[in-house]
C-alpha positions as CSV (number, residue, x, y, z in Angstrom):
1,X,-16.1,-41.4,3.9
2,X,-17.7,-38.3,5.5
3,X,-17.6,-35.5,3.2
4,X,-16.6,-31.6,4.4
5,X,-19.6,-29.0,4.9
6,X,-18.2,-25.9,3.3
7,X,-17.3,-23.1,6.2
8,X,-19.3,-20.3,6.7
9,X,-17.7,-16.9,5.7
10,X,-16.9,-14.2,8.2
11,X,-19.0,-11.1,7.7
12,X,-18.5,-9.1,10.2
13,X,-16.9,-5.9,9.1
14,X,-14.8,-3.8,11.5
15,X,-15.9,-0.1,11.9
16,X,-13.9,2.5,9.9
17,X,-13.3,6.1,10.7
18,X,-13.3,8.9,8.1
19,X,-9.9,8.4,6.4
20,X,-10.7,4.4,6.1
21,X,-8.4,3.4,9.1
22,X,-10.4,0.8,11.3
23,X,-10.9,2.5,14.4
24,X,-8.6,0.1,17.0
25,X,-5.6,0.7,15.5
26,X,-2.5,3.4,16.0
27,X,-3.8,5.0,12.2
28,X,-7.3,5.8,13.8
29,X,-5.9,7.3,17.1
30,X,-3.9,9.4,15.0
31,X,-6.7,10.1,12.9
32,X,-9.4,11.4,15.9
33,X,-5.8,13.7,16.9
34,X,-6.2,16.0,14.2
35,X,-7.8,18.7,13.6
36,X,-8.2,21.9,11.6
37,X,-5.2,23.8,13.7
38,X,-2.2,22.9,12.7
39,X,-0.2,20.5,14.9
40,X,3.3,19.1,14.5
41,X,4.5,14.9,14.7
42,X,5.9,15.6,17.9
43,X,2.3,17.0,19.4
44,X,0.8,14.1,17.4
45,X,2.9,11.7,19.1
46,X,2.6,13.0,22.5
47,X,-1.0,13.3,22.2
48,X,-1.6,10.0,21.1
49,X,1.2,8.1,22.8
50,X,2.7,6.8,19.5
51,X,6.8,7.6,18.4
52,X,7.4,10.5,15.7
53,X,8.3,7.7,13.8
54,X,4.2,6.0,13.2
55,X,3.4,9.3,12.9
56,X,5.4,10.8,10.4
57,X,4.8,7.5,8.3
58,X,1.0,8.2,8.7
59,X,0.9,11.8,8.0
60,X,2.6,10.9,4.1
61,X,-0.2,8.2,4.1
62,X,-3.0,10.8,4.6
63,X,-1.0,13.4,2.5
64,X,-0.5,11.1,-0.2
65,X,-4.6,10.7,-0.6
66,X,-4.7,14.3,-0.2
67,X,-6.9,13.9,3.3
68,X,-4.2,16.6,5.0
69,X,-2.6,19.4,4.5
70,X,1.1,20.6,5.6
71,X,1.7,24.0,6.5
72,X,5.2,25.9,8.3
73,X,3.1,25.2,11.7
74,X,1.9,21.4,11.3
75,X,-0.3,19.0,9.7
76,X,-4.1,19.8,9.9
77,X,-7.4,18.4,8.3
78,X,-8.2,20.1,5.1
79,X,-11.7,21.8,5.5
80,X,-14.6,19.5,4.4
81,X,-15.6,20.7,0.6
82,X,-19.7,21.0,0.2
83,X,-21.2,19.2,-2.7
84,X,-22.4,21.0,-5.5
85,X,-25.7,20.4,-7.0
């Protein structure tokens, strides 16, 4: 009987933008949308052709790991921090 050689593992890793999404998907175009003026979902949505709906699911995502912040005008990118020494 011939025996099995064990399968090679997959190590390609896909590329990730700066909140983690991987950069082909609906999360990512959203993601390269923002930006430090506020913008509502339906600007979002228009901007990236994606319903309200993805978007508003995205923007709790992001909010929920504190990457955003919501203001009366929109959602915008919170302002990078600097390290301190």
């Amino acid at each position: 009987m011939a025996t099995k050689k064990p399968t090679a593992k997959k190590t390609t890793k896909s590329s990730k933008d700066q909140f983690g999404s991987r950069k082909s998907t609906g999360s990512a175009k959203i993601n390269a949308a923002l930006t430090t003026k506020p913008q509502s979902i339906e600007d979002l949505a228009k901007t990236t052709g994606l319903n309200t709906s993805r978007v508003r699911n995205h923007m709790k995502w992001l909010l929920d790991r504190d990457h955003i912040s919501k203001t009366e005008n929109g959602y915008k990118v919170k302002a990078k921090r600097k390290a301190s020494k």
